[in-house]
C-alpha positions as CSV (number, residue, x, y, z in Angstrom):
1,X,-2.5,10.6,-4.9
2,X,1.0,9.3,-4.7
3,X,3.8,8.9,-7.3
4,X,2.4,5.3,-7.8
5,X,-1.2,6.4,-9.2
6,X,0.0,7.2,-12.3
7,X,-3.4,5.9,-14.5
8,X,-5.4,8.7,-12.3
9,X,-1.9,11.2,-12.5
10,X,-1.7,10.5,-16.3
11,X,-6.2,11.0,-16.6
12,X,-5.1,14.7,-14.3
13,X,-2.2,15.4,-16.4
14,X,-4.4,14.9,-19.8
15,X,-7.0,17.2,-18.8
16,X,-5.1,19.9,-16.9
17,X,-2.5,20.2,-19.8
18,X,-4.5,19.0,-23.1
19,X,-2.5,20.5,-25.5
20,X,0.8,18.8,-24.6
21,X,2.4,15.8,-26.6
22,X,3.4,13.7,-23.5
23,X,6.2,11.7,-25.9
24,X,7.9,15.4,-25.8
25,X,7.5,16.2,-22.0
26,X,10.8,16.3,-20.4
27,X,11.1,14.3,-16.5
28,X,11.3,17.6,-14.7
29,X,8.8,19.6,-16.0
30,X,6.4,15.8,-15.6
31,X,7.6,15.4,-12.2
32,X,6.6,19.5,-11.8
33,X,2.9,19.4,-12.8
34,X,2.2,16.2,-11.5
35,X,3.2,17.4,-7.8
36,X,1.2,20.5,-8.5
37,X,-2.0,18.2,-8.9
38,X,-4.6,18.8,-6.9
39,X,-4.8,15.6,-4.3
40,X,-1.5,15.2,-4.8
41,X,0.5,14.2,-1.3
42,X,4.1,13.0,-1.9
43,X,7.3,14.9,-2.4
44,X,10.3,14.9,-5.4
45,X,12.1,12.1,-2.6
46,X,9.5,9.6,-3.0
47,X,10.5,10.6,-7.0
48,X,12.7,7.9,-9.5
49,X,13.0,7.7,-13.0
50,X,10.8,4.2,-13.3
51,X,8.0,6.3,-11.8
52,X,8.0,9.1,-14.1
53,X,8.7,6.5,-17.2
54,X,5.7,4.7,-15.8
55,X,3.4,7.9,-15.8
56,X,4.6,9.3,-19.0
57,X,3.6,6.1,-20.4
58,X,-0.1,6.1,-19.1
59,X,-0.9,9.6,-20.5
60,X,0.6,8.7,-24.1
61,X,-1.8,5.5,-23.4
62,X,-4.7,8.2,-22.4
63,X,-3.8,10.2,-25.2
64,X,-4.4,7.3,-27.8
């Protein structure tokens, strides 16, 4: 996985940490567990903002 998969990070995300509101996750704990993900193979560089709003977004969309 790469920073760019976020529907399958956000699906990973949702099921490794179900009892977390992702409206309240702050960008550096997010950017944290998703490079803890199993499968995943980037680094924080290969990290922005846009990529972590984009993420965020798919796992409040998963949560709904």
């Amino acid at each position: 996985m790469k920073w760019t998969d976020s529907l399958e990070i956000a699906i990973q995300l949702s099921e490794a940490h179900p009892d977390v509101d992702p409206t309240r996750i702050n960008f550096v704990d997010l950017m944290q567990w998703v490079m803890a993900l199993p499968g995943f193979e980037e680094n924080e560089k290969h990290c922005g903002e846009k990529k972590l709003e984009a993420i965020q977004q798919a796992w409040i969309d998963e949560a709904e």
